[in-house]
N, C-alpha and C positions, 0 to 999 in steps of 0.2 A: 372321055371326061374322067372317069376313075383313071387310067392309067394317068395323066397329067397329075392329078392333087395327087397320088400315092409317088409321083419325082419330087425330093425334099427339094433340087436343085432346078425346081421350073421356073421361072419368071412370074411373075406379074403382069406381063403382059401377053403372056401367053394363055395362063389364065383367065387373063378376061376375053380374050380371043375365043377360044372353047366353051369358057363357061356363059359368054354375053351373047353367042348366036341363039336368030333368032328363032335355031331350029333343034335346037338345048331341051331334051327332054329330061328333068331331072328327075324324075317317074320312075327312071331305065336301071334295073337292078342288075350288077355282076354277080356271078357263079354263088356266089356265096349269100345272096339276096338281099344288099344292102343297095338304094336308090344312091344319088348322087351326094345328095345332100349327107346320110348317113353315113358315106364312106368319107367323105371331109370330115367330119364329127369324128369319126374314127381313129383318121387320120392323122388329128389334133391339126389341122390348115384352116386356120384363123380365115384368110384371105379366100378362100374358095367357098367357105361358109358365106362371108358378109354379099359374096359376091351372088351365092343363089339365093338367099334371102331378097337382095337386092329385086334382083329378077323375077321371082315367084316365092313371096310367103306362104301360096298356098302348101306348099309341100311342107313345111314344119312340123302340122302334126300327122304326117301321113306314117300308117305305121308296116312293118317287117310283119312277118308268118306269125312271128311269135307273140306279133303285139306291140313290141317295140319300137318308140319315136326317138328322133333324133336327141330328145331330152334326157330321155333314157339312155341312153348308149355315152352321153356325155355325163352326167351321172354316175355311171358304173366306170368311166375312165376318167373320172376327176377331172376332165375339159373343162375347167370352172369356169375361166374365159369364153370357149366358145358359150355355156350353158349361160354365162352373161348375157352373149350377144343374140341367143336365142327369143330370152325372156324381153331383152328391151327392144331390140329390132323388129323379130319374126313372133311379136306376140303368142309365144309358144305356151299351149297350156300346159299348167305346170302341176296341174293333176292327174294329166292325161293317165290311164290305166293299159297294162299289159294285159298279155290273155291269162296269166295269172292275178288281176287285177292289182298288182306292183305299180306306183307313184314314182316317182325319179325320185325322192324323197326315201323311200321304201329301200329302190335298188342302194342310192349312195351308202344308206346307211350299213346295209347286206355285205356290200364290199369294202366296209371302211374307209370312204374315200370323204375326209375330213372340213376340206376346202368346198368340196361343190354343197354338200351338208349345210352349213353357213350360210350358203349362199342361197341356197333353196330357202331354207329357215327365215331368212332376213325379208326373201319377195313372198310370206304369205303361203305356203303350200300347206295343205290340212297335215297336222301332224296327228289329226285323227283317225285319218283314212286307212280300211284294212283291207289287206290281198285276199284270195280266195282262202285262205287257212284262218283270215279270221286275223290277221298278227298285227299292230299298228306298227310302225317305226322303231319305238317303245320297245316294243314285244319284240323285235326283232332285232336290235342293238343289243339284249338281254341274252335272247338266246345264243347268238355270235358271242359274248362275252365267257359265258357259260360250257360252251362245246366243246372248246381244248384246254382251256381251264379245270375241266372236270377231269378230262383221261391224265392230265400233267398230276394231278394231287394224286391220283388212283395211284401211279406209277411210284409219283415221292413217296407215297404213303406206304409202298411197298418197299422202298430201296433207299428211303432217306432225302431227306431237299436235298432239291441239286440234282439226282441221279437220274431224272429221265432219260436222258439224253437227247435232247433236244437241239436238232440240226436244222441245216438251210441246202437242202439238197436240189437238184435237177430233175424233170423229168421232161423226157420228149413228148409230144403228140403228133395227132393227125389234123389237117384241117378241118374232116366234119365234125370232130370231134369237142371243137372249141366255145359249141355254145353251148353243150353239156355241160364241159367244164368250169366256165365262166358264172352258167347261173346254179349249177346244183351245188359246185363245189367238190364233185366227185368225177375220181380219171378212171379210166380206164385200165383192169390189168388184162385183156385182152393184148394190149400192145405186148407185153411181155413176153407174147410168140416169138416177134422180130427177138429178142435176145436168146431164146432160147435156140434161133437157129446159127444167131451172129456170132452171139459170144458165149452165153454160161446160161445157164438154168438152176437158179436157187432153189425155186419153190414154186406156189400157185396162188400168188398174190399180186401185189402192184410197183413194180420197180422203179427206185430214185437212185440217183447218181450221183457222184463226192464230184465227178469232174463232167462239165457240160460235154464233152467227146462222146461217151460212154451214151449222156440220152438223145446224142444226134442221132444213133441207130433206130430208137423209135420212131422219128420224127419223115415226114414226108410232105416235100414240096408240093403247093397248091398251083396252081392254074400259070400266076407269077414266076414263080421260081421262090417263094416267100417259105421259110420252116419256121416252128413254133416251138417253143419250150417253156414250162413253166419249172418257175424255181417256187420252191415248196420249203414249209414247214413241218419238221416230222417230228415225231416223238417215237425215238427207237425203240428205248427201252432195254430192254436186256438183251442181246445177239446172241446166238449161234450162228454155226457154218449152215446153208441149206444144203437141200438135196431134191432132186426131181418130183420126185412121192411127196412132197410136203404140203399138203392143203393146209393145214395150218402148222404153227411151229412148234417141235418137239417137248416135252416135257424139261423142265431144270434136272431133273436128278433121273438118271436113266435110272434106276433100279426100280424108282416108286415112279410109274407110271399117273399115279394120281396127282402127284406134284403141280404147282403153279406151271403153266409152261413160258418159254421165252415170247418174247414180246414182238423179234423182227429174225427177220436169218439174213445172212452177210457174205459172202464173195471170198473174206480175208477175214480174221478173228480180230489178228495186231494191227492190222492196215487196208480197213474197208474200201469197196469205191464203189459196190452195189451192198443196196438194200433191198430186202425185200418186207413191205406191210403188207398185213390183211387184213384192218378196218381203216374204214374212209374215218376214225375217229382220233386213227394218230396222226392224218397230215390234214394240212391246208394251202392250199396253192393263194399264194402271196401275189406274184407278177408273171403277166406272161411276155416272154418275151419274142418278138418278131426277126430275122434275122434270115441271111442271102447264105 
């Protein structure tokens, strides 16, 4: 059944073939512990949704390890459609709570996803409702607002508007690595190994890439054959060359060790294609992308 809705080019009737027996568990989780129903939702397969709905609404609000309903996951991926057909078909509650006690409401808002937002808003979801930290919706569109907005003035404030240096970089990952990165917002520079035995070793930080090539070396195929990449926003800031030894990046002015120091280290001074950060406060991973 997963492997069917994850072929863009299945049929309709093939689908219902699979998904309309009467011996369709959609219960049944893949490798990565998403049910039937979830991995449609994922998917974005409008058609394989309406179809287990059809079938059994029980599973609607059935939730993942993490807590996670099928509400949620459309939610956090702007499925505004499916998240439609959730609410008016599969009576989906639309408070249901995470094990962080996160709202689909909650999550859209986390991931900026504008459309399902609206949508939520318009069928009634408490905009009151707070997660385990206490944060309402509110609270939480504020602090997003806030987070790179703050290091971006930090940096202008040092170098003048304008001079962040504020790019749209790559970076590879792992499969198990994707629901970290999806709900903390924070990647991994463990990956950073694979480069340093592939190709170069900046530093000991988190590596993005000018050219998707570069962060397919991080990345590794799941179960499918399926690799991940997310494209990110960075805020560079001032570069140096790195070097092996670098836990953090060297001082501006070699003589006075006290100096402000640089902000990222670089591969190439005049023509970067690695970067390296070392706080999760100068990027944000934007989209991830799925890809063979």
């Amino acid at each position: 059944m997963h492997d069917a809705i994850s072929q863009k080019d299945t049929s309709k009737d093939i689908l219902k073939y699979v998904l309309g027996s009467k011996m369709a568990k959609f219960t049944t989780e893949n490798s990565r512990g998403f049910n039937v129903l979830h991995w449609a939702v994922l998917k974005d397969n409008k058609d394989s949704v309406k179809m287990i709905i059809g079938n059994d609404r029980t599973c609607v609000n059935t939730k993942m390890k993490d807590g996670s309903t099928a509400m949620h996951i459309a939610a956090a991926e702007d499925r505004v459609e499916i998240a439609s057909i959730l609410q008016s078909k599969g009576a989906a509650d639309m408070n249901i709570r995470d094990n962080m006690k996160r709202t689909p409401l909650i999550l859209a808002v986390y991931h900026g996803k504008k459309k399902t937002m609206e949508l939520l808003l318009t069928v009634g979801c408490d905009v009151n409702a707070q997660d385990s930290s206490g944060n309402t919706a509110l609270h939480v569109a504020q602090v997003k607002k806030n987070l790179g907005q703050a290091e971006k003035r930090k940096l202008e404030y040092g170098y003048g508007n304008g001079c962040a240096n504020e790019l749209t970089l790559f970076h590879g990952t792992t499969p198990d690595k994707l629901d970290v990165v999806i709900d903390e917002k924070k990647l991994d520079s463990r990956l950073a190994e694979v480069l340093w035995v592939n190709f170069i070793c900046l530093a000991g930080g988190t590596y993005f890439a000018t050219d998707a090539y570069f962060s397919d070396m991080y990345s590794q195929a799941d179960h499918n054959g399926h690799k991940f990449m997310f494209l990110v926003k960075v805020l560079a800031g001032k570069t140096c060359i790195g070097r092996p030894e670098y836990l953090r990046p060297p001082p501006q002015d070699t003589k006075n060790p006290n100096s402000p120091i640089f902000d990222s280290c670089v591969d190439n001074e005049k023509n970067p294609r690695i970067y390296c950060i070392f706080h999760d406060t100068q990027y944000y991973p934007e989209y991830l992308i799925e890809y063979t």
